[in-house]
py3Dmol code that shows the C-alpha trace and the ligand (Angstrom):
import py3Dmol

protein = """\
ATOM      1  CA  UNK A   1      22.145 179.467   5.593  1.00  0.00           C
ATOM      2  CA  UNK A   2      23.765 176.456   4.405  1.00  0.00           C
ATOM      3  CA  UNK A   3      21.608 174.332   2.239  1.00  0.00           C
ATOM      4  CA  UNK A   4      18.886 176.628   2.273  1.00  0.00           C
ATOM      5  CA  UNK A   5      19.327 177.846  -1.549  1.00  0.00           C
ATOM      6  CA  UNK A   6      19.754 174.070  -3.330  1.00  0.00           C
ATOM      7  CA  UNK A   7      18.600 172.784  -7.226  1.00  0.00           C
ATOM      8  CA  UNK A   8      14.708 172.508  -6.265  1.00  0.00           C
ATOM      9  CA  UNK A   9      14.796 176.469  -5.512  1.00  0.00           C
ATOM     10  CA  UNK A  10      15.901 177.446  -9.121  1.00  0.00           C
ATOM     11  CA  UNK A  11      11.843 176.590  -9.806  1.00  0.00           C
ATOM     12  CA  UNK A  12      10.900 179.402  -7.184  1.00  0.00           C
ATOM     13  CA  UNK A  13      13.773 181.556  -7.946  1.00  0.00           C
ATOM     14  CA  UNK A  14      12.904 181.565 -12.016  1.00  0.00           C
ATOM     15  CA  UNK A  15       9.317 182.575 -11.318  1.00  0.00           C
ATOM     16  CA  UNK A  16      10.682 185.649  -9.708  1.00  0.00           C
ATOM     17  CA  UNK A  17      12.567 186.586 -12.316  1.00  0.00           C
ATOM     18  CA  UNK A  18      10.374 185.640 -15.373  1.00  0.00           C
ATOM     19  CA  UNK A  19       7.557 187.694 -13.360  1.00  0.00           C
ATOM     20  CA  UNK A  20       9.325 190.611 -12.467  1.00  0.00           C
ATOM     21  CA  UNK A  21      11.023 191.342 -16.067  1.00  0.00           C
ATOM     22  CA  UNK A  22       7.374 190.719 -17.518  1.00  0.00           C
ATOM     23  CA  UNK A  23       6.070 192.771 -15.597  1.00  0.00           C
ATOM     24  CA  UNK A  24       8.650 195.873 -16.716  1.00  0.00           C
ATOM     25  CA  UNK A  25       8.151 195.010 -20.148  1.00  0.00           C
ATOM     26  CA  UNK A  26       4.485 195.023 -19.919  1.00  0.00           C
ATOM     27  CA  UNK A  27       4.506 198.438 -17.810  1.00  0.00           C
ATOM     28  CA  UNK A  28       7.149 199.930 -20.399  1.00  0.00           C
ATOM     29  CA  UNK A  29       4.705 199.162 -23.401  1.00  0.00           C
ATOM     30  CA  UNK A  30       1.254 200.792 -21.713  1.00  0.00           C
ATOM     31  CA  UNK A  31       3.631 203.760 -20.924  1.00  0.00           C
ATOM     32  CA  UNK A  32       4.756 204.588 -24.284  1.00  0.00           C
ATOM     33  CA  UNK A  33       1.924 206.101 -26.261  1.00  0.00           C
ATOM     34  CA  UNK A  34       2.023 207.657 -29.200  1.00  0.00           C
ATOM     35  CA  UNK A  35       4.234 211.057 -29.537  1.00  0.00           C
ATOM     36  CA  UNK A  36       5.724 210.667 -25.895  1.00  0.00           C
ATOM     37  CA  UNK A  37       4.812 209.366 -22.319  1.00  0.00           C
ATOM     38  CA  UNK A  38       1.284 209.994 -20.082  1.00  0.00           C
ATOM     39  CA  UNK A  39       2.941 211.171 -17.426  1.00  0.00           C
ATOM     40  CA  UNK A  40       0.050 210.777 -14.724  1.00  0.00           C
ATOM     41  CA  UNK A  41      -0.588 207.493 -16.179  1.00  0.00           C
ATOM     42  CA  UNK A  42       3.220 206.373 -15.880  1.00  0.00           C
ATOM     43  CA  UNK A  43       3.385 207.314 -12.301  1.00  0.00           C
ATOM     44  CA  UNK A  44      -0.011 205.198 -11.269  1.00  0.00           C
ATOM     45  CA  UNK A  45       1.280 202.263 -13.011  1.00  0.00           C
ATOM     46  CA  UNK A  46       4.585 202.341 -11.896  1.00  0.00           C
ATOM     47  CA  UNK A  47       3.526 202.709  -8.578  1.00  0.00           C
ATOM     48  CA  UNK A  48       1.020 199.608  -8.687  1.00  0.00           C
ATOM     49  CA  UNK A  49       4.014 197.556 -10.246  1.00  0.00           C
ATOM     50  CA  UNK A  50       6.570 198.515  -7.881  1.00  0.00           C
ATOM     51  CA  UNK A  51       3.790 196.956  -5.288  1.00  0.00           C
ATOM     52  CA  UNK A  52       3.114 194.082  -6.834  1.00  0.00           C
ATOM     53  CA  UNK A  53       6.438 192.725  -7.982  1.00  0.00           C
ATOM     54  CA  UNK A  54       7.375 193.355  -4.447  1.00  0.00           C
ATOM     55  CA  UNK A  55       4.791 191.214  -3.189  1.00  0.00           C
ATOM     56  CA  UNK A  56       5.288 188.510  -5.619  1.00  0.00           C
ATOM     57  CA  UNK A  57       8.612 188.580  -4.848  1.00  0.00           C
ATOM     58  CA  UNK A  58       7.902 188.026  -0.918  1.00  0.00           C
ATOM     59  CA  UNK A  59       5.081 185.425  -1.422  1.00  0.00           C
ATOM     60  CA  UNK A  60       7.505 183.513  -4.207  1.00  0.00           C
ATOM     61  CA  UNK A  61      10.328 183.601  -1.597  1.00  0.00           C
ATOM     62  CA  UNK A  62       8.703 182.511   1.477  1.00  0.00           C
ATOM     63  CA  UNK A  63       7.748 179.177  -0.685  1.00  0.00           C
ATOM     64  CA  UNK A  64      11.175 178.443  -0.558  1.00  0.00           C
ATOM     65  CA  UNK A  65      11.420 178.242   3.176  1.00  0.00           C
ATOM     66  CA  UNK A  66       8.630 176.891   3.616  1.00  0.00           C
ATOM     67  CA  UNK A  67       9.238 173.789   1.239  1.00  0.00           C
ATOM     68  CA  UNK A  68      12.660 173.523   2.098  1.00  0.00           C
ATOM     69  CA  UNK A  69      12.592 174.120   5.813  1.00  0.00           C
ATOM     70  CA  UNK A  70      14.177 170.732   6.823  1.00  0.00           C
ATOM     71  CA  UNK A  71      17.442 172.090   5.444  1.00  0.00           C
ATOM     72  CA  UNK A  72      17.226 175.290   7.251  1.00  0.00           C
ATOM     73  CA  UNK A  73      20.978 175.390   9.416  1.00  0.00           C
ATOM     74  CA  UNK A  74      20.994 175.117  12.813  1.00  0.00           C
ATOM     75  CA  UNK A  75      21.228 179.065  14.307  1.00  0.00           C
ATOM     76  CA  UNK A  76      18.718 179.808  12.114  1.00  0.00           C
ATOM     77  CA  UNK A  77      16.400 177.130  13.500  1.00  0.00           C
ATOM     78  CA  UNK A  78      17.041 178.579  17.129  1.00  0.00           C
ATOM     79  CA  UNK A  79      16.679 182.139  15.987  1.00  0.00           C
ATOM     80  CA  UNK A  80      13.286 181.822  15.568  1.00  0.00           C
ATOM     81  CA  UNK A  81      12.889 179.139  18.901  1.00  0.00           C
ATOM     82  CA  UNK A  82      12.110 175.692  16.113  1.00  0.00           C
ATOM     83  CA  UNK A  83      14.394 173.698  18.106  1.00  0.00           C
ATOM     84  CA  UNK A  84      16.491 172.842  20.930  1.00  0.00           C
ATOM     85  CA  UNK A  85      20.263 173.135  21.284  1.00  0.00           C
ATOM     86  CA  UNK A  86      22.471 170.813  22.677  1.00  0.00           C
ATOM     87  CA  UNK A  87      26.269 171.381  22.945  1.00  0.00           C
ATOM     88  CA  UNK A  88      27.166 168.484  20.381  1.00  0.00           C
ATOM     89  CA  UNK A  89      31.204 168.092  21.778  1.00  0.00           C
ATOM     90  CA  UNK A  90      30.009 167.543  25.464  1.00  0.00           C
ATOM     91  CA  UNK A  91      27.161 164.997  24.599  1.00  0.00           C
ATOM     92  CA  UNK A  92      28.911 162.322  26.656  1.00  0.00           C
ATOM     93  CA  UNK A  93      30.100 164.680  29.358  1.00  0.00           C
ATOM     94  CA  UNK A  94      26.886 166.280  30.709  1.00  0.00           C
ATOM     95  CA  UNK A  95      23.508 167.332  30.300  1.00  0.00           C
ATOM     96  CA  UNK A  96      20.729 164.689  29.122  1.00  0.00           C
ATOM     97  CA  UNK A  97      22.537 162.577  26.607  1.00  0.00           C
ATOM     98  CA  UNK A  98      25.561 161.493  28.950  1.00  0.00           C
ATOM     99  CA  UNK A  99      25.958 157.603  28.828  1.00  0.00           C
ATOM    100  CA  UNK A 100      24.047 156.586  31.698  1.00  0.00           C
ATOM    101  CA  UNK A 101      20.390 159.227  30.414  1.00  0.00           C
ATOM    102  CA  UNK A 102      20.447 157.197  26.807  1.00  0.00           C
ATOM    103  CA  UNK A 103      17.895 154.244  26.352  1.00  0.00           C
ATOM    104  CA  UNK A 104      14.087 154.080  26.958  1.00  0.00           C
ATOM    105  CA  UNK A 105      12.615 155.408  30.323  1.00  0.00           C
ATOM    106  CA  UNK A 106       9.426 154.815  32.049  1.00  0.00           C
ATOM    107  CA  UNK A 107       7.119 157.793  32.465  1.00  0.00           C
ATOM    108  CA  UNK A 108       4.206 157.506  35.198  1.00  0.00           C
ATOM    109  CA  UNK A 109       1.642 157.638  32.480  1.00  0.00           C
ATOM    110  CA  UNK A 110       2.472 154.169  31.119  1.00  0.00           C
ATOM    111  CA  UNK A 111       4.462 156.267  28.004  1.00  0.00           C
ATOM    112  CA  UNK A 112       8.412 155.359  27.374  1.00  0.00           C
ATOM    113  CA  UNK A 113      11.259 158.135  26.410  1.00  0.00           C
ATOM    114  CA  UNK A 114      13.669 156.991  24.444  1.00  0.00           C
ATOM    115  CA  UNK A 115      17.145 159.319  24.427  1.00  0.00           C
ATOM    116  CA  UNK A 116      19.546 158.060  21.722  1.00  0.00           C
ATOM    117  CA  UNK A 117      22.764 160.018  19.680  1.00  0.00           C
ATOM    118  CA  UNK A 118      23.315 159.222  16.405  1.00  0.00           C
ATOM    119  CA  UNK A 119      26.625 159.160  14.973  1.00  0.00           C
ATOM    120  CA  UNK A 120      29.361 158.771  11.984  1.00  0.00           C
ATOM    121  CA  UNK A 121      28.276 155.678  12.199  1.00  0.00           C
ATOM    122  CA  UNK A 122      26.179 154.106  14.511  1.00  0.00           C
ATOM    123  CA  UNK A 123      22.805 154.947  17.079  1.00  0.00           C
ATOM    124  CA  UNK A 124      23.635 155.197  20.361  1.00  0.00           C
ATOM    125  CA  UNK A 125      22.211 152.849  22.113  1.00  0.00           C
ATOM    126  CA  UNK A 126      22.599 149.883  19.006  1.00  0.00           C
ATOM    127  CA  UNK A 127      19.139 148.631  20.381  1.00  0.00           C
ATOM    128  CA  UNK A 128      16.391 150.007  21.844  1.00  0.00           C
ATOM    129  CA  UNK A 129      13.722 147.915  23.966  1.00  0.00           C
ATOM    130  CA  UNK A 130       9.911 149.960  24.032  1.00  0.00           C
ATOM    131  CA  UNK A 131       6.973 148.657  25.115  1.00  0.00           C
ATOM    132  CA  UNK A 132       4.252 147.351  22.710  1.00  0.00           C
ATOM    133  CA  UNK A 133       1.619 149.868  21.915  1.00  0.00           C
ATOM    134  CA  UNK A 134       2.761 152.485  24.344  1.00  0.00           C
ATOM    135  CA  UNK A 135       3.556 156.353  23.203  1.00  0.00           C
ATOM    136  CA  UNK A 136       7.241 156.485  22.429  1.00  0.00           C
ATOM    137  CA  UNK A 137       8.339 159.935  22.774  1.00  0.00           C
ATOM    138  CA  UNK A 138      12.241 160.132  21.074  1.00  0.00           C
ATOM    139  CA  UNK A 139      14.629 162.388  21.431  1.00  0.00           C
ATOM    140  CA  UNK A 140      17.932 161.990  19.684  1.00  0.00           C
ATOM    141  CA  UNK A 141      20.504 164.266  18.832  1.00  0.00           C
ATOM    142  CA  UNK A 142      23.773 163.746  16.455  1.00  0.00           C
ATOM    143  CA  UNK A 143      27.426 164.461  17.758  1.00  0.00           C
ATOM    144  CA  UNK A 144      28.383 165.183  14.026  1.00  0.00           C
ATOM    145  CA  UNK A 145      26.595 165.213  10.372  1.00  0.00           C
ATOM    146  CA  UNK A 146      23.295 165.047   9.406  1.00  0.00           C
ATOM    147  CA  UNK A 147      21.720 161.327   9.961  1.00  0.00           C
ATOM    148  CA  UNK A 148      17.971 160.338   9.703  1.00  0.00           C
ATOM    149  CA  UNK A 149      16.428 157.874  11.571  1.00  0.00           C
ATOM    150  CA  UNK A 150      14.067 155.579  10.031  1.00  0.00           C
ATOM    151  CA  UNK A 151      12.388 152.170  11.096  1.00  0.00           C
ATOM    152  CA  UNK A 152      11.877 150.069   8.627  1.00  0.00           C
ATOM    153  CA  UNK A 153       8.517 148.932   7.803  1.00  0.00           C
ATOM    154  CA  UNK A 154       7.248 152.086   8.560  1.00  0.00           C
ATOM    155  CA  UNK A 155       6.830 155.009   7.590  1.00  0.00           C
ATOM    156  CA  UNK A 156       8.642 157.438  10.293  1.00  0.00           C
ATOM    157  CA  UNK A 157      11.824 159.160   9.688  1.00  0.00           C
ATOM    158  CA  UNK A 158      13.593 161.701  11.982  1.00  0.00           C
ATOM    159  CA  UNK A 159      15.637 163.875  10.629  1.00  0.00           C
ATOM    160  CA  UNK A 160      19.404 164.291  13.007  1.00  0.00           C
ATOM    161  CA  UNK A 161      21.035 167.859  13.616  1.00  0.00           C
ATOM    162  CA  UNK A 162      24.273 168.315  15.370  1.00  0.00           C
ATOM    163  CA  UNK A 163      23.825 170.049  17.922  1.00  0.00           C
ATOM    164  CA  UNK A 164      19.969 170.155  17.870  1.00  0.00           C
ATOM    165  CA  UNK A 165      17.570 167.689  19.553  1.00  0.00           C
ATOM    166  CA  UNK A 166      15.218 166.418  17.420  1.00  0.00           C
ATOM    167  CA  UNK A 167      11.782 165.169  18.699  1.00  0.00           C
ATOM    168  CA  UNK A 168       9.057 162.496  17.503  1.00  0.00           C
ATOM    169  CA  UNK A 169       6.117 160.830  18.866  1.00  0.00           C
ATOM    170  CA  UNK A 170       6.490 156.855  18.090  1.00  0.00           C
ATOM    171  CA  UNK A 171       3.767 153.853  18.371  1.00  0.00           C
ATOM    172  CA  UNK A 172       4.320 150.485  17.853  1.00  0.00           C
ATOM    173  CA  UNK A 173       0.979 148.126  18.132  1.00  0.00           C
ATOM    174  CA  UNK A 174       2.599 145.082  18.019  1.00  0.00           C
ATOM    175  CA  UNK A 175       5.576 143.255  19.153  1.00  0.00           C
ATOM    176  CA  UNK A 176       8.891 142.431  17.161  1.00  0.00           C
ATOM    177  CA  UNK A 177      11.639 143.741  15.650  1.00  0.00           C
ATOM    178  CA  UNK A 178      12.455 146.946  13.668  1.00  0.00           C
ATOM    179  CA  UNK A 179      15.922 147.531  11.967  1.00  0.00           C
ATOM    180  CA  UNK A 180      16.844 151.142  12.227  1.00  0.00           C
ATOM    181  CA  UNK A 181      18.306 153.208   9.743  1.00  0.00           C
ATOM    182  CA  UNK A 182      20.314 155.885   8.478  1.00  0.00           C
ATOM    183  CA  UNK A 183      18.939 157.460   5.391  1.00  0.00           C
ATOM    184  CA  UNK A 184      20.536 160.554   5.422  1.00  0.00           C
ATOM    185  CA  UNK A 185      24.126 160.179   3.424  1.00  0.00           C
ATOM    186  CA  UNK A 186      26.798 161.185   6.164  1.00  0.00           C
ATOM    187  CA  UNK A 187      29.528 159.680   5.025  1.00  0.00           C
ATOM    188  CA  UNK A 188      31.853 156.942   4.195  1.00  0.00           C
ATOM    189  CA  UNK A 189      30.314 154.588   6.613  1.00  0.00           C
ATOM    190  CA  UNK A 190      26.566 155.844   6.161  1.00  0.00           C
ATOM    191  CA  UNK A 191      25.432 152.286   4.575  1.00  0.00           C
ATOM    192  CA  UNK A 192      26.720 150.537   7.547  1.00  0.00           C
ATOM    193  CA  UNK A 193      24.663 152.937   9.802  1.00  0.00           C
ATOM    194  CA  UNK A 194      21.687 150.905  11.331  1.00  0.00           C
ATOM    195  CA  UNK A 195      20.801 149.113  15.078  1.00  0.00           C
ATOM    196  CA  UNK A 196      17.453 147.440  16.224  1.00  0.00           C
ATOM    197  CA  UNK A 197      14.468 148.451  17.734  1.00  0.00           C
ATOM    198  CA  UNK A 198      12.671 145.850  19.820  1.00  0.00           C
ATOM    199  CA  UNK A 199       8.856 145.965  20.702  1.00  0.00           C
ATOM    200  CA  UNK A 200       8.264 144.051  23.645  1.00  0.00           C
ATOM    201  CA  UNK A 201       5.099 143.139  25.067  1.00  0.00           C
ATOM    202  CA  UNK A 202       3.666 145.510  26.978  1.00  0.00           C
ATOM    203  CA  UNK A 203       3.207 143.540  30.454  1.00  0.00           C
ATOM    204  CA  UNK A 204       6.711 142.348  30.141  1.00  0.00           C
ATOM    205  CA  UNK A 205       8.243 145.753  29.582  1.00  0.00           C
ATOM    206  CA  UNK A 206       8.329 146.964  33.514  1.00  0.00           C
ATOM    207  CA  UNK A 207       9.864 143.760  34.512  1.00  0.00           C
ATOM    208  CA  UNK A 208      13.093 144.189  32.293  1.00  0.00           C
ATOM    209  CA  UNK A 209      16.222 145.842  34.799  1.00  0.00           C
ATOM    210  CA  UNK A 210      17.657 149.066  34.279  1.00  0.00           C
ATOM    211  CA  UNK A 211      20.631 147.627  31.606  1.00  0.00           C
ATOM    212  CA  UNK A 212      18.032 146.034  29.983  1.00  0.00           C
ATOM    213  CA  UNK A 213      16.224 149.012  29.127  1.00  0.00           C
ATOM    214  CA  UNK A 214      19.122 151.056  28.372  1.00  0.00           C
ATOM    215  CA  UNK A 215      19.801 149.017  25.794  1.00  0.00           C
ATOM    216  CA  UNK A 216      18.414 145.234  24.584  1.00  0.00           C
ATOM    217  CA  UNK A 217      22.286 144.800  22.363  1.00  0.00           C
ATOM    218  CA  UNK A 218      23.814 141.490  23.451  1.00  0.00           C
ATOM    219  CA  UNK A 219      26.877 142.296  25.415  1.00  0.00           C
TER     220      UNK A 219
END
"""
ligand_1 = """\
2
LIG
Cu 24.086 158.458 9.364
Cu 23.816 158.056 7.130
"""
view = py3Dmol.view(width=600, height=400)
view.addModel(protein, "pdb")
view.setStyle({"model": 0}, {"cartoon": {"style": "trace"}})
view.addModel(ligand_1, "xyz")
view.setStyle({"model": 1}, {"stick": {}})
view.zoomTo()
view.show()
């Protein structure tokens, strides 16, 4: 569970322990009366602590998860069915990220998918053409480290697994451009780690040719 115990849990991980060895000392202290122990009394209490640490300990510990969950590795993730796997060494080979699947489709419903990679250092395709005010629907894997994906201007950010695809639903009213990019350090090259989104009218968008919509870089 790489990544899942970081700095920001020691908050979480500190209540636990300040509560539970409170809790003894209190319990210890209502125990010991004068001359010896209450023995019924000690068991009753010890019982009701026992019960309650442990359930302070669960509640305190699935805050961690649950505030942390973007950082939650991979076969974890797919353990419990939160996300798709791709194989991330045969993106370009087969299956739905090859070459010729990346770039912005039309769907019948007037909606666009867009199917990019990110990777050390660049998005796959470098631009991406979608149509003005139409539902964007992204998916986007990465072939290596963690990237995010972020349009400037606004406000969304998609967080990039290997091996994972991640999902978003995307609207852009009006057109123009958008530089994408990478605000998730992953590595050497991460500053240099942004492309273009271009918002095109929406009546112009079905007349653009296949290349065109794969991807709006100048050759
Ligand atoms: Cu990719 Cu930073």
């Amino acid at each position: 569970m790489q990544g899942v115990i970081s700095r920001c849990d020691g908050l979480p991980i500190g209540i636990v322990l300040v509560g539970t060895t409170s809790g003894w000392v209190h319990s210890h202290n209502r125990m010991h009366v004068a001359g010896g122990y209450n023995q019924p009394l000690v068991r009753h209490l010890v019982k009701w602590r026992k019960l309650r640490t442990l359930l302070l300990t669960v509640l305190i510990l699935c805050l961690i998860p649950a505030t942390r969950y973007y950082q939650i590795d991979q076969p974890l993730l797919r353990f419990f069915g939160g996300s798709r796997h791709v194989d991330p060494l045969s993106l370009h080979l087969s299956g739905e990220f090859v070459e010729n699947n990346l770039g912005t489709e039309q769907n019948a419903d007037g909606s666009v998918t867009v199917r990019m990679i990110a990777e050390q250092y660049l998005f796959i395709p470098h631009c991406i053409p979608v149509p003005a005010g139409a539902p964007v629907h992204l998916r986007i894997t990465s072939a290596d480290a963690v990237h995010s994906l972020t349009f400037n201007g606004t406000g969304s950010a998609v967080k990039v697994l290997r091996g994972t695809i991640s999902e978003a639903q995307l609207q852009f009213p009006q057109a123009g451009e958008y530089k994408t990019v990478c605000r998730e350090f992953c590595g050497a090259g991460h500053y240099a780690m942004r492309s273009e989104l271009k918002v095109v009218p929406r009546d112009q968008f079905p007349a653009l040719r296949a290349e065109e919509r794969a991807t709006c870089a100048q050759p």
